[in-house]
Structures are given as structure tokens and as C-alpha cells.
C-alpha positions as CSV (number, residue, x, y, z in Angstrom):
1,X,41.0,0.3,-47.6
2,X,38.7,-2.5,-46.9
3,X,34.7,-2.2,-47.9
4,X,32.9,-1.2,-44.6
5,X,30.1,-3.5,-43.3
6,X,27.9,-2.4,-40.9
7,X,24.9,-4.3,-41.5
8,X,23.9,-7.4,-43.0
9,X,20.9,-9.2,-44.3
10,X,21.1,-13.3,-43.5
11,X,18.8,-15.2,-45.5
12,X,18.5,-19.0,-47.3
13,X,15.9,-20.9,-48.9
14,X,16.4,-24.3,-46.9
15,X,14.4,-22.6,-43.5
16,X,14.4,-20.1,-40.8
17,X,15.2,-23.0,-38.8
18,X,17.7,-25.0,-40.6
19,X,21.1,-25.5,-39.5
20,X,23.1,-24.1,-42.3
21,X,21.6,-20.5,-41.8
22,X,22.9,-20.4,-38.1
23,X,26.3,-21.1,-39.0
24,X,25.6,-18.1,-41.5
25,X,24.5,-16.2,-38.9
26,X,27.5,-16.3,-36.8
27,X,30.0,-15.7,-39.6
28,X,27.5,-12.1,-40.0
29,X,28.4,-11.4,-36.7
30,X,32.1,-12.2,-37.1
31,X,32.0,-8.9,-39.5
32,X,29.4,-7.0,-37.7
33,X,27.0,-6.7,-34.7
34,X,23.9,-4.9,-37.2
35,X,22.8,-8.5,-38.3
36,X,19.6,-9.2,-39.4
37,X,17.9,-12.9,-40.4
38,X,14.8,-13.0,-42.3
39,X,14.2,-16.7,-44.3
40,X,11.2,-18.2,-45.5
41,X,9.1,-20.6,-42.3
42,X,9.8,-23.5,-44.4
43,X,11.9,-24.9,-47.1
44,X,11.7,-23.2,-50.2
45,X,15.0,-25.3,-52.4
46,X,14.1,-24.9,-56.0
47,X,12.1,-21.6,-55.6
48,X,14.5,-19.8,-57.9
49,X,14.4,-16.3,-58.6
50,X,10.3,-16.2,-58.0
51,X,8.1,-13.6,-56.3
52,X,4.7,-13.5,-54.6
53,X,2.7,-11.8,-57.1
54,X,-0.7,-13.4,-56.6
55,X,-0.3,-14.2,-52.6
56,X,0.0,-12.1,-49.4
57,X,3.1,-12.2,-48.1
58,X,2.7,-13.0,-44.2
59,X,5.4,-12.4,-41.7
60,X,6.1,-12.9,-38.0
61,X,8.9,-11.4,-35.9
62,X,10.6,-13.7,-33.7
63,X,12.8,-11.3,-32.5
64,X,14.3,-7.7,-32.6
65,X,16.1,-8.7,-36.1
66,X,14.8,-12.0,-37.1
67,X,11.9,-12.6,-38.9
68,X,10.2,-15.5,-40.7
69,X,8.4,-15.1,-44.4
70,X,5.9,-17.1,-45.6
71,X,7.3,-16.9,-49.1
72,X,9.9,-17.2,-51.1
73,X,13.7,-16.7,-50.7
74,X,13.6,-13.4,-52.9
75,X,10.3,-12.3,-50.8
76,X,12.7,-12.8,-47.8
77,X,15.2,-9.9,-49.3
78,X,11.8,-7.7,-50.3
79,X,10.9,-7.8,-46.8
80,X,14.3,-7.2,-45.2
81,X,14.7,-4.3,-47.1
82,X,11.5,-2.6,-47.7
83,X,9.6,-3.6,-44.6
84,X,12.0,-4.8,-41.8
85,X,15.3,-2.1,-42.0
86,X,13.4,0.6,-44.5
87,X,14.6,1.8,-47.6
88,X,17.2,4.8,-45.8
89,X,18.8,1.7,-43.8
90,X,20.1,-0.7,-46.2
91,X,22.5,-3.3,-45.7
92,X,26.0,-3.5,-46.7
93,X,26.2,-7.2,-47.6
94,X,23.9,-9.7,-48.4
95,X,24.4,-13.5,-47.7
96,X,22.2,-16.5,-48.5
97,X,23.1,-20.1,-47.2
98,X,24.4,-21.5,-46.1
99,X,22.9,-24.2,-48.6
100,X,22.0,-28.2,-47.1
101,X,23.0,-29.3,-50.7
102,X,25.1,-28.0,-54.3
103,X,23.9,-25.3,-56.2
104,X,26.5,-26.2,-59.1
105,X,26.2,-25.4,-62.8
106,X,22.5,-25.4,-63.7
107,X,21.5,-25.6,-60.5
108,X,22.0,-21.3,-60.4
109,X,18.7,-22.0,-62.9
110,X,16.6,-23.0,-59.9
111,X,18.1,-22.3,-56.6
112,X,17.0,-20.2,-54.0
113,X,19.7,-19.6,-51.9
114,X,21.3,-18.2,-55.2
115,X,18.1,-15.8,-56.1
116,X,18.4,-14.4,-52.9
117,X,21.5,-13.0,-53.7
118,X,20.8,-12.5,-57.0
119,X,17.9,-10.0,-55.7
120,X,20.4,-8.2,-53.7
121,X,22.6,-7.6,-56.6
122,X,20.1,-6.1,-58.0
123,X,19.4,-3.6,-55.7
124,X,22.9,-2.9,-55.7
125,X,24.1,-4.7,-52.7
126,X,27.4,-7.3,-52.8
127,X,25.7,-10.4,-51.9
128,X,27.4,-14.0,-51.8
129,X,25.3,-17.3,-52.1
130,X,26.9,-20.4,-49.7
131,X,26.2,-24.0,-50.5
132,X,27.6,-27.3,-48.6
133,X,27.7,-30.3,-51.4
134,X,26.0,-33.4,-49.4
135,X,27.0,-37.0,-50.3
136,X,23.9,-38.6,-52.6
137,X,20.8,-39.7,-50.0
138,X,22.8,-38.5,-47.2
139,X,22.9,-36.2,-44.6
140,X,24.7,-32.4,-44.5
141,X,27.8,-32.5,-42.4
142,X,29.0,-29.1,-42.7
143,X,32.8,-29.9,-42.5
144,X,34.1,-27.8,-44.8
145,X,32.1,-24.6,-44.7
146,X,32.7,-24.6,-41.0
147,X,36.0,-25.1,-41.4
148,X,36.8,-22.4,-43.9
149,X,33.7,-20.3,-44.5
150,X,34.3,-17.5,-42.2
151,X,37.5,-17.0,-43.6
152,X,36.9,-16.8,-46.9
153,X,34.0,-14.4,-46.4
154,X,36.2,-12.2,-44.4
155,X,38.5,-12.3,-47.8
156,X,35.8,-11.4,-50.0
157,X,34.1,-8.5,-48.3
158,X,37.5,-6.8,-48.7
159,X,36.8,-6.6,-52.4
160,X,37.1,-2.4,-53.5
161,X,35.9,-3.3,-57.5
162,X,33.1,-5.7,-56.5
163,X,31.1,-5.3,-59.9
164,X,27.2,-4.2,-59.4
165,X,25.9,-6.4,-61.2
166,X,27.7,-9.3,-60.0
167,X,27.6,-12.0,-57.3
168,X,29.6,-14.5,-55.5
169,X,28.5,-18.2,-55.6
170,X,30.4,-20.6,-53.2
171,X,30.5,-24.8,-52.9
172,X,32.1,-26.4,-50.2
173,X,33.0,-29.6,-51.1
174,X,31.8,-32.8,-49.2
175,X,35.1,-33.8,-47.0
176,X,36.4,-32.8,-43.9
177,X,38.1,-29.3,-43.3
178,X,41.3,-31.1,-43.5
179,X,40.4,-32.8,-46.5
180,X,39.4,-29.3,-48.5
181,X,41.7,-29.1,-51.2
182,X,42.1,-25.6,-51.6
183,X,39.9,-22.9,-53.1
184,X,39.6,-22.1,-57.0
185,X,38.0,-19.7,-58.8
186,X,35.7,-21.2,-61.4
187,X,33.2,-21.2,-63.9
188,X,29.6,-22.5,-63.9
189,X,29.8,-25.7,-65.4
190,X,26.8,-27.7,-67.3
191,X,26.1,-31.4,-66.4
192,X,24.6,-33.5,-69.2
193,X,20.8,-33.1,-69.6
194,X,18.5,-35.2,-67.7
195,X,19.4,-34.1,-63.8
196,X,16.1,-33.8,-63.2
197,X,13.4,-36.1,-64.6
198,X,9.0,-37.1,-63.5
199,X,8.6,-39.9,-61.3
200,X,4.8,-41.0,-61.7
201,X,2.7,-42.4,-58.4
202,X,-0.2,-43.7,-56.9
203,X,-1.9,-43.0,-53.7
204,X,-4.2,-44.8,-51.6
205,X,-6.7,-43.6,-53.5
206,X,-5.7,-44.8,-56.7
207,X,-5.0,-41.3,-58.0
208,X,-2.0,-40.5,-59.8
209,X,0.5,-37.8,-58.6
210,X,4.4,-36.8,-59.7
211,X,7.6,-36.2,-57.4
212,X,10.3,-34.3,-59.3
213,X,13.1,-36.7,-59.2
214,X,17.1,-35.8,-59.3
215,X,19.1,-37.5,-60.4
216,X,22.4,-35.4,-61.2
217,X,24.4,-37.2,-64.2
218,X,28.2,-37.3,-63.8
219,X,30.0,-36.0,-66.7
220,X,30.8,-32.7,-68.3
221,X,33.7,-31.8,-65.0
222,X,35.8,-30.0,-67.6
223,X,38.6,-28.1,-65.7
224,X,38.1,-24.9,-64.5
225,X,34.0,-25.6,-63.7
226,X,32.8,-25.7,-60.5
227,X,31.6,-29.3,-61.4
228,X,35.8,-30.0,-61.8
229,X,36.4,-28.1,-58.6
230,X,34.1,-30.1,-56.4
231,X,35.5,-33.3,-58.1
232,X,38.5,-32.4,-56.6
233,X,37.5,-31.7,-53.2
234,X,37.7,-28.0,-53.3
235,X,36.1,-25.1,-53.3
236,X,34.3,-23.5,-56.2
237,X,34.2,-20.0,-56.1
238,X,32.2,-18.5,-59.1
239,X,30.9,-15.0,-59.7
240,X,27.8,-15.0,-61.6
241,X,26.5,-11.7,-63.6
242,X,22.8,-10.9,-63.8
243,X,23.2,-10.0,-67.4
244,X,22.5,-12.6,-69.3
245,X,23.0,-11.6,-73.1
246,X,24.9,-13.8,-75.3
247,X,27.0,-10.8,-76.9
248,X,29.2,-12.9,-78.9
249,X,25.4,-14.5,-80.6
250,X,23.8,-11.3,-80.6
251,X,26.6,-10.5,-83.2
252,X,25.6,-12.9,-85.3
253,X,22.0,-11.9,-85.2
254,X,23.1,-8.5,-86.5
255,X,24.7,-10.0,-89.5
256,X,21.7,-12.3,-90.3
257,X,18.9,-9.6,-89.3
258,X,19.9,-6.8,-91.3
């Protein structure tokens, strides 16, 4: 028998208005009519798996189920459930994307989108985190996640043994539909340090101020990665679990502790 779904909670961390989360939207309501959007009023990318702890969290309801969030992507999910739907109505499925960029490898370190879901998971609830790779300085096309997105979802929310402690991170690759070669299940990969680096300026005013810069370094796309996947032009499927104990090291502590 297939899982039930009769609500879900649509969320992302590009944007209540960005144009990935729309196309999110309408896959939601491909599964079921109870769908509700609540995203932060402006882009949060890189927000990770943060909370408001020292800031109100303000809100405003632009309509009977959608909501914007000053705040982050995992405020978003602690104000669908707790505030918006109430504890005795949660949903079934949680989805976050879908993503204007990769969240590959380390990127799961940092990305919103994926802390959404990862929030979810933690409350229990099957969530699955979307991302569309975009070409380097270019523009989000969307080619392949409209073109096989919905269907894949509709694949996944038939999962019966859907661990509870686990979550679903997708990549659509950056080609056409057409050009999608295929989906694989994979594992999160690690691209060689220095992705992300300081880039020092100076303003008008003479004063000195710092963009992050990225700067992702090709390498490391050993097979079965989602790095390797996306190399190929297909799409990485990875399940990510929110236990993160190296068992195989903690072993080895044991020995050398004792």
C-alpha cells in the first residue's frame, strides 16, 4: 500500500517568491490538495541548519495557506508546524526546493533548502530537499526538474520503510529533460578544499569589506557520488541521515580510551 499524503508543507531557502518553489508547489498539489507554502521573504542560500534564537520571528499571511517568514529556512518549518497547521495537524511530507543552484557534497554543510528538510526529519516527517545545478555565472533553467521532478516525487512518496531519521536529497543536472541521463542513487561526495574562499574590497568610502567567494574546485567525481552523477548528466539521488557519528572511529576511540 502506498504512504498516504494528505498534507504537505512547501518550503526553500532561495524566496517566497522565487521560481523554483512554484514549480514545487504544483508537484504538492499533484499528490494532494492540503498544501501549504511558508518560505523565508527573502533569500536565505547558505543559512544552513540555523534558528532565530536571538530575533523575533515576524510573519505575514498572504493567503489562506501561504505565508512569508522573516527568517530562516528551518524557522519556515517551525512556523508551519507550530504556528500555521498546529501541532494536532501535521503534515505528511515535507519538501524544500526546488533549489536555483547544487546542493552537492559539502554543500549539505550549508544549505538551506537541505536544513529545511533536515528539520522535518527531525520531527519525524519524510521530507525530500530539490536542487537544479545551474551552469557557473548563469542563469537557472529548470529543464530537468521540470521535466522529471514530479515523477520522481510521486515514486518516492510510495516508500513503506522510509527510515525516521533519514532524508532524500535530489540534483537535477543542468541539460535539457531530454538530455537527463537517467537517475542514480548516490552518495555525498567531497570536492577538494577551497570551494569557498574571502574576497577582500573597498567601498567608496575607503573602508574595507569581504564577499564570500565560490569557487567550486573540479575533482574528487569518484563514481557513485553525486559529484559523478551530475558529471554525467543525471540525477543524484542521495539519502542523508541526521546521525552523524563516525561508528567505525568511535571504535577506535574505545580501544585507545580505555
Amino acid at each position: 500500500m502506498s504512504r498516504v499524503i494528505n498534507r504537505i508543507l512547501v518550503t526553500n531557502d532561495d524566496g517566497i517568491d522565487a521560481p523554483g518553489i512554484k514549480l514545487l508547489e504544483n508537484i504538492a498539489l499533484s499528490l494532494c490538495s492540503d498544501v501549504w507554502v511558508v518560505a523565508p521573504t527573502s533569500e536565505r542560500s547558505g543559512a544552513g541548519h540555523s534558528i532565530s534564537l536571538t530575533n523575533p520571528i515576524r510573519s505575514k499571511k498572504l493567503s489562506e495557506k501561504k505565508f512569508e517568514v522573516e527568517g530562516t529556512p528551518t524557522d519556515c518549518v517551525l512556523m508551519g508546524l507550530w504556528q500555521f497547521m498546529g501541532e494536532d495537524q501535521l503534515p505528511d511530507l515535507v519538501l524544500s526546493g526546488i533549489n536555483s543552484g547544487a546542493n552537492l557534497a559539502e554543500d549539505v554543510s550549508y544549505s538551506g533548502t537541505i536544513a529545511a528538510a533536515m528539520e522535518a526529519t527531525l520531527m519525524g516527517i519524510p521530507a525530500i530537499s530539490l536542487s537544479q545545478v545551474r551552469p557557473p555565472r548563469g542563469k537557472t533553467d529548470f529543464l530537468s526538474a521540470k521535466e522529471h521532478a514530479q515523477k520522481l516525487v510521486h515514486k518516492l512518496v510510495k516508500l513503506e520503510d522510509w527510515p525516521k531519521d533519514s532524508l532524500i536529497n535530489i540534483n537535477f543536472p543542468d541539460c535539457s529533460g531530454k538530455e537527463t541521463a537517467g537517475i542514480e542513487v548516490t552518495s555525498q561526495g567531497h570536492r577538494p578544499p577551497g570551494s569557498f574562499t574571502i574576497e577582500p574590497r573597498v567601498d567608496a568610502r575607503n573602508q574595507p569589506y569581504y564577499w564570500v567567494r565560490i569557487n567550486h574546485i573540479q575533482g574528487n567525481e569518484l563514481p557513485g557520488t553525486d559529484l559523478s552523477a551530475i558529471a554525467l548528466n543525471k540525477i543524484s539521488v542521495t539519502t542523508i541521515k541526521m546521525n552523524f557519528t563516525d561508528e567505525k572511529w568511535n571504535d577506535s576511540l574505545k580501544t585507545v580510551l580505555q
